[in-house]
Each structure stands twice: as C-alpha cells, then as structure tokens.
C-alpha positions in Angstrom: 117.2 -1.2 -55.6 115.9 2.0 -57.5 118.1 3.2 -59.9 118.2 6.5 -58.0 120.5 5.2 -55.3 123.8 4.8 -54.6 125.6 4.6 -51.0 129.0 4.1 -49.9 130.2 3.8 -53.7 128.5 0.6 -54.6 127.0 1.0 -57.6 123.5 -1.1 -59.3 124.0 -1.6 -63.1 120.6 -0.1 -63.3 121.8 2.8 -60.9 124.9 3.3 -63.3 122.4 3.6 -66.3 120.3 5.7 -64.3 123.2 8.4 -63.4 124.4 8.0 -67.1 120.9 9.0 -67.9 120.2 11.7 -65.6 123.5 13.4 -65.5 122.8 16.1 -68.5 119.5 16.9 -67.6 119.8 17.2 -63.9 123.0 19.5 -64.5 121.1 21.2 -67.3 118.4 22.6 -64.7 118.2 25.7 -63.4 115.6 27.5 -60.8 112.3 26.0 -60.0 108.9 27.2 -61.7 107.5 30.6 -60.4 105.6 29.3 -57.7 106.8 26.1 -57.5 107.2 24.8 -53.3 109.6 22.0 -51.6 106.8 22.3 -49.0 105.6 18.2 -49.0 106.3 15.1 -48.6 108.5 13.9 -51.5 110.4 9.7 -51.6 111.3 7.0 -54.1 110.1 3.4 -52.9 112.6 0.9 -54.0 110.9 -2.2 -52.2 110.5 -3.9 -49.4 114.2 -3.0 -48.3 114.9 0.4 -49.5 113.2 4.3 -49.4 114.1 7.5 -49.1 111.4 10.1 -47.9 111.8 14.0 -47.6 109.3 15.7 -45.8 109.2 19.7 -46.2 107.8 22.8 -45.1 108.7 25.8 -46.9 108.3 29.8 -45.3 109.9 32.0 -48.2 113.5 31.3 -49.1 113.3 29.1 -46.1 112.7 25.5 -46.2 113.2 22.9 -43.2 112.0 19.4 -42.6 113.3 15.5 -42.0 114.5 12.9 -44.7 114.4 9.5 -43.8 116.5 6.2 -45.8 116.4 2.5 -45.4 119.0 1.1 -46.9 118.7 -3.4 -46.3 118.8 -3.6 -43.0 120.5 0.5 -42.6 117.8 3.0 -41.2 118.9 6.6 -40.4 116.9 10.1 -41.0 117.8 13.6 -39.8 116.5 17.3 -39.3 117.6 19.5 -42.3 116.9 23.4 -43.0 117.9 24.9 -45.6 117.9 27.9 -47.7 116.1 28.6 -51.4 118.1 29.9 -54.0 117.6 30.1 -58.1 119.3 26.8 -59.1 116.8 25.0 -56.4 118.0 24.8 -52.5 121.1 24.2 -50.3 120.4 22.0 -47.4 122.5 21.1 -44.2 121.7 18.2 -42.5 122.4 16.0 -39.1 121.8 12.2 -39.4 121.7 10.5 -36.0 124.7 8.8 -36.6 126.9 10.9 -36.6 128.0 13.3 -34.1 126.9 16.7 -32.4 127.2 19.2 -34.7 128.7 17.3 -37.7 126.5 18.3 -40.5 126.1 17.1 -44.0 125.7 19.5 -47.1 122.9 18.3 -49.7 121.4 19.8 -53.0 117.5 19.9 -54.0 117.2 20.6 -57.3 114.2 20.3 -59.6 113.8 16.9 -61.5 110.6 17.2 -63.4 107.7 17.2 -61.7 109.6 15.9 -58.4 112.9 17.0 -56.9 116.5 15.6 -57.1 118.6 15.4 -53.4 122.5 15.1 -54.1 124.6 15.0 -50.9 127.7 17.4 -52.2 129.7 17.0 -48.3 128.5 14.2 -46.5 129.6 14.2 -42.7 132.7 12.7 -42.0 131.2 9.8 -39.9 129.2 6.8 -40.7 125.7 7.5 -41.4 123.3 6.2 -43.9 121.4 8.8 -45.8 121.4 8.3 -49.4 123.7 10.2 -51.4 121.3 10.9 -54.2 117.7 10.3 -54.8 114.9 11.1 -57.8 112.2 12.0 -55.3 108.0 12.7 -56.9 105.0 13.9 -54.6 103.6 11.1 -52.3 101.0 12.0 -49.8 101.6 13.4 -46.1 101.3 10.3 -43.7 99.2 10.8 -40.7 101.0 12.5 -38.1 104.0 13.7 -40.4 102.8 16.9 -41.4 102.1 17.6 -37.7 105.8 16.6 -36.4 107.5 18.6 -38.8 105.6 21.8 -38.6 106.0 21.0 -34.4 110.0 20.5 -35.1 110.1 23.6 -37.9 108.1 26.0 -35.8 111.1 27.3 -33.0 114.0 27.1 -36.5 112.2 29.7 -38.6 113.6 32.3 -36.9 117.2 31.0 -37.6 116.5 29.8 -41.2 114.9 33.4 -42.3 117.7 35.0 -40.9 120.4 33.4 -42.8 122.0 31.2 -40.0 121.6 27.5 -40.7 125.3 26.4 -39.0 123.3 27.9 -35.9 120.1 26.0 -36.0 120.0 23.2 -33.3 119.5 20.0 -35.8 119.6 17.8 -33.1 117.0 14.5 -33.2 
C-alpha cells in the first residue's frame, strides 16, 4: 500500500511515516501557482490491489470530474464538482455507495508538482473512497477525457453559479 492512504482508520507504518512527513508542509501550503489547473488526470498507483485516480476539468473557479479507488478487493468512484478558491479547491462528492444525495466534502490542495485530496466530511454511509491521497500528473486514458467532459458539460451551469448542493451527482 502507498503511504498516501489510509481508509477506515487503519493505518500502514509507512502511511504513518508518510502523514508524519507530510503534515507541515501540506498545512503550510497556500494557493496554487498563477496559472496553475486541476484540469487532468491526476492518481497514486499503489500496486496491483490499490489506486486512486482523479480526473478533472476545470472552467474558471469551476472544477468538476470523477475519482476512482481500489482498495484489495473495495472498488467505488463518484462524480465531484467543486469550486476554486486560494488555499486550492473544495469539492463535494457522491460515491455510489452511498445514498441519493448523501455527499461527501473533500480538499484539493497543492502538493508539489501534483495535488493532495483530503476527505474533511465523508458521507455518513459505507463507501470506499480514500480519505487522502498524494496524487502527480498521469496521462488521460483513452476515452476518459471524453466521458468526463460528456458528464461535466450539462453541471457547468450549476458549478459557475455557486450551487454545488444542487448539482445532480448522481452515477
């Protein structure tokens, strides 16, 4: 397992290290770079059993995508949007465990070159998205730009205008 992942508060040594590590400097960053997008597709490969992928479009103070985890034998992914602000970007998010309407609250912050996730509420039922993850660039896979843009395209609207609890994250 990377050391960028914890879920359901079981804890790697290396993981421990890792959050030991990380704590100061991922608290000690403020606002992206001038210029610097979420728009991408962003993971952590931890082997054979375990990734996390984030996959982003951005429009302005606007970003919106889908984040995907496989966790052993635990797979679960979900719609997000999300707004920009200047210590990164708050995100709300609907894994397809859990049920109609009940959202999760995350945090993309800059980490680097790459981007740190840190779910700050997760929803109150079972699902599997990873409560934090050190994520760097990895390259669109074919067809993923597409379906996101396709999924993105009707919730700008919504996302511009400030009203994420109103989006339709359903999967």
């Amino acid at each position: 397992m990377p050391g960028a992942m914890k879920r359901a508060g079981r804890l790697t040594a290396r993981a421990v290290a890792g959050v030991v590590f990380l704590a100061g400097p991922v608290l000690a960053i403020a606002a992206p770079p001038p210029g610097a997008s979420m728009a991408g597709s962003w993971g952590v490969d931890g082997g054979k059993r375990a990734m996390f992928s984030l996959e982003a479009l951005q429009q302005g103070q606007a970003v919106c995508g889908r984040v995907e985890t496989i966790s052993g034998d635990k797979v679960d992914s979900a719609w997000f949007v999300g707004t920009v602000e200047a210590d990164g970007a708050r995100i709300s998010f609907q894994p397809n465990f859990t049920g109609e309407d009940e959202r999760g609250r995350a945090t993309l912050t800059v980490l680097g070159k790459g981007w740190h996730w840190q779910v700050t509420e997760p929803p109150a039922t079972v699902n599997h998205i990873w409560d934090f993850a050190d994520l760097k660039r990895n390259a669109w896979g074919s067809g993923r730009m597409k379906l996101v843009e396709t999924w993105c395209r009707s919730k700008w609207p919504g996302i511009l205008a400030g009203r994420l609890e109103e989006v339709d994250l359903g999967n």
